[in-house]
N, C-alpha and C positions, 0 to 999 in steps of 0.2 A: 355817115360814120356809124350811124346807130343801127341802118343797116347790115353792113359789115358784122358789126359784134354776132348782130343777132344770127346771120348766118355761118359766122363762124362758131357759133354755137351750135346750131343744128347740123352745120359739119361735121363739126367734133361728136356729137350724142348719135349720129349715123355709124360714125366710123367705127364707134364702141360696141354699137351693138351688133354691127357685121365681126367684128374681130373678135373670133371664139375664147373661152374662156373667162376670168374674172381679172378685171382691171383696177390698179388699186393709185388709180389717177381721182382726182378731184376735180369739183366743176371749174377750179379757174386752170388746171393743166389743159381740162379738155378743151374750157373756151379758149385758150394757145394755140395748141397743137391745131385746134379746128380752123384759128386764123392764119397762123403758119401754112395749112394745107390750102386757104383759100387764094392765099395768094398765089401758093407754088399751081394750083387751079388755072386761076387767070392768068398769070405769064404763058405758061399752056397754051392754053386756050389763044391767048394773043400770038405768042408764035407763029400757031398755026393758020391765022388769021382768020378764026371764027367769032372774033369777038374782042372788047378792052381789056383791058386785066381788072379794071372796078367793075366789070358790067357780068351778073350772072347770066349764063349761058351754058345749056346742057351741058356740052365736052367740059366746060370748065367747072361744073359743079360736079358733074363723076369723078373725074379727074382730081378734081379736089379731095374727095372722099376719100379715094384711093391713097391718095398722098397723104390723108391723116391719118387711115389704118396703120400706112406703113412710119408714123411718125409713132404712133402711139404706141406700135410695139418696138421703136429704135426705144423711147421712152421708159418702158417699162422692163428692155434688159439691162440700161444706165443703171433700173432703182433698185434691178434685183442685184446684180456685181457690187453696187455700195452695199446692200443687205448683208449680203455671206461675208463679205470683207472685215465688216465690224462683229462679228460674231466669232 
């Protein structure tokens, strides 16, 4: 389990620094969005049958990545639409 975190941590801190521009996520959104992506990773990855969905493995750690860029900008146009809303 402690595994887990930690690479969903290192998921999430990947995902941020490929996705351009300034993110105004915090370390416990990114360690989320990082775990959210490791799983949608390993279901992936399991699918295709390269692997478990708990067990890292290449396709399913790219794949993960990917999947948290793409969470982390679903994420951050949520924060920006509440922004201008209240304003």
């Amino acid at each position: 389990m402690i595994g887990f975190i930690v690479a969903g941590l290192i998921i999430g801190a990947l995902a941020r620094l490929i996705k351009p521009g300034k993110q105004n996520l915090g370390i416990i959104a990114t360690l989320l969005l990082g775990l959210v992506g490791s799983v949608i990773g390993g279901v992936i990855a399991n699918l295709l049958g390269t692997g478990d969905i708990w067990e890292l493995n290449v396709l399913g750690f790219v794949v993960a990545v990917i999947a948290s860029v793409l969470l982390i900008g679903v994420a951050e146009a949520i924060a920006s639409r509440g922004h201008r809303t209240a304003h």
